[in-house]
C-alpha positions as CSV (number, residue, x, y, z in Angstrom):
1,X,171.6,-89.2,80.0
2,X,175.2,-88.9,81.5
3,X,173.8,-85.7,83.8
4,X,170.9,-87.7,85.1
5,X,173.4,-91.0,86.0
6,X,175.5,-88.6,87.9
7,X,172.6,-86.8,89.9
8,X,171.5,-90.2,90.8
9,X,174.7,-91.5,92.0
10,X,174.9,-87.9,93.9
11,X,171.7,-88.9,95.6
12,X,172.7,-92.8,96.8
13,X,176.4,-91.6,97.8
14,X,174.5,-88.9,99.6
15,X,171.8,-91.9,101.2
16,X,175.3,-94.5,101.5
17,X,176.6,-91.3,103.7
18,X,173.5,-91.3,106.3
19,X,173.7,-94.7,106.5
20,X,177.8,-94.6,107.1
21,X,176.9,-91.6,109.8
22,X,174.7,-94.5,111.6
23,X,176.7,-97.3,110.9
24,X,180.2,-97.9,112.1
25,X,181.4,-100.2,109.3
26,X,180.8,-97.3,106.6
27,X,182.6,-94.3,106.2
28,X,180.7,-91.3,105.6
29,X,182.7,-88.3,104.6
30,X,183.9,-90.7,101.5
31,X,180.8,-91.0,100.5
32,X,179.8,-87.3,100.7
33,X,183.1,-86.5,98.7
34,X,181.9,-88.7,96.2
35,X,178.3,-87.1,96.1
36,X,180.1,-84.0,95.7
37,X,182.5,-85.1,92.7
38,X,178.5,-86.8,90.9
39,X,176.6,-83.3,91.5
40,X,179.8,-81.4,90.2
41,X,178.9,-83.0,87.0
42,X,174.9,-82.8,87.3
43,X,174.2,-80.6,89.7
44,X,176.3,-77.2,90.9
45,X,173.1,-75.8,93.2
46,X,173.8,-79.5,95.2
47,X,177.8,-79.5,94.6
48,X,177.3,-75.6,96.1
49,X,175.1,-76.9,99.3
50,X,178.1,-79.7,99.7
51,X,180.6,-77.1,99.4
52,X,178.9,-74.6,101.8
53,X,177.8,-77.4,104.2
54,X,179.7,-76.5,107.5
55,X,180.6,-80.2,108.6
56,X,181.4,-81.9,105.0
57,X,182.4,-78.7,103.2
58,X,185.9,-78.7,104.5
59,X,186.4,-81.9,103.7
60,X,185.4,-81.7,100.5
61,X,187.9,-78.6,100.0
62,X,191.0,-80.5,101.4
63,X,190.4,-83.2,99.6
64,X,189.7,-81.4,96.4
65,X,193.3,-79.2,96.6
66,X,195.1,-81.3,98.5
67,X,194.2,-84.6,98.8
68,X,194.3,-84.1,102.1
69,X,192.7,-85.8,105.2
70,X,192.7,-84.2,108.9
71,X,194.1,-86.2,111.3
72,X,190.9,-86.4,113.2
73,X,189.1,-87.8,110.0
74,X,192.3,-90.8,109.9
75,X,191.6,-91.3,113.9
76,X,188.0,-91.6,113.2
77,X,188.3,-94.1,109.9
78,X,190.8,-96.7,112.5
79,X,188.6,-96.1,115.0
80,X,185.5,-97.4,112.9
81,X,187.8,-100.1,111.2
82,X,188.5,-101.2,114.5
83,X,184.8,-101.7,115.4
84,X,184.1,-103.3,112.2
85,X,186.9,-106.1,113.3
86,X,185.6,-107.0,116.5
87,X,181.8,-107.0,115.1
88,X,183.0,-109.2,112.3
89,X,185.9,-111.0,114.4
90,X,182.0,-111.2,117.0
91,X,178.9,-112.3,114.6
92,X,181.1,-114.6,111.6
93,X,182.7,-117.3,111.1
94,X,186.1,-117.6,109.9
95,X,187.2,-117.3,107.1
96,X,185.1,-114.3,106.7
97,X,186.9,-111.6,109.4
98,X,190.2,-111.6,107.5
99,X,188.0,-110.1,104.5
100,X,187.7,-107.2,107.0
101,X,191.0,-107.1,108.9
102,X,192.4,-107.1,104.7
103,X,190.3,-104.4,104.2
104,X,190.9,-102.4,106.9
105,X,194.5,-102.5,106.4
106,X,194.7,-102.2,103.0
107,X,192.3,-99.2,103.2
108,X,193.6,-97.7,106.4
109,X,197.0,-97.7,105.1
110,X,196.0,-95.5,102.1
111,X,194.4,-93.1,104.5
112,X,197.0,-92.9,106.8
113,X,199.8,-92.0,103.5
114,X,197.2,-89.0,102.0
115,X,198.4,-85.9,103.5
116,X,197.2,-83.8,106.2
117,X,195.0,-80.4,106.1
């Protein structure tokens, strides 16, 4: 049972990534790191086509010795936080774009601390 709830959370993390790659208010290389951690415990043929995937497989590396994030990845995650404030800051009323600008900064600040790789 425990297998199949990780394959299937492998799968949507993998889905939640296209959607992110689409989508600037959702990351997508968190989201493949995840899939990767779900089919480590259900699936190693899909953990190994993660690991050997030449975009996300480095990623996945880094983050899996080091904790690491490339600075490109950071500039990439404030670049989509920043997008997300102005659509949100754009299409909402307020209260609602300090949910975003909190999240952003509270988020973005934990990716800007994780070390680089």
């Amino acid at each position: 049972m425990r297998r199949h709830f990780y394959l299937a959370s492998g799968f949507l993390c993998l889905g939640l990534a296209v959607i992110g790659a689409l989508l600037p208010v959702m990351p997508t290389t968190v989201f493949v790191i995840l899939a990767a951690y779900c089919f480590a415990r259900s699936s190693p043929r899909m953990e190994r086509r993660l690991l050997d995937h030449p975009r996300f497989g480095p990623h996945i590396a880094r983050w899996r010795e080091h904790g690491a994030i490339n600075r490109t990845g950071k500039k990439a995650a404030a670049a989509a936080f920043a997008i997300s404030i102005v659509i949100a800051l754009a299409l909402t009323p307020m209260p609602w774009p300090l949910v975003t600008i909190a999240a952003a900064l509270i988020v973005g600040g934990w990716i800007w601390t994780r070390p680089e790789g």
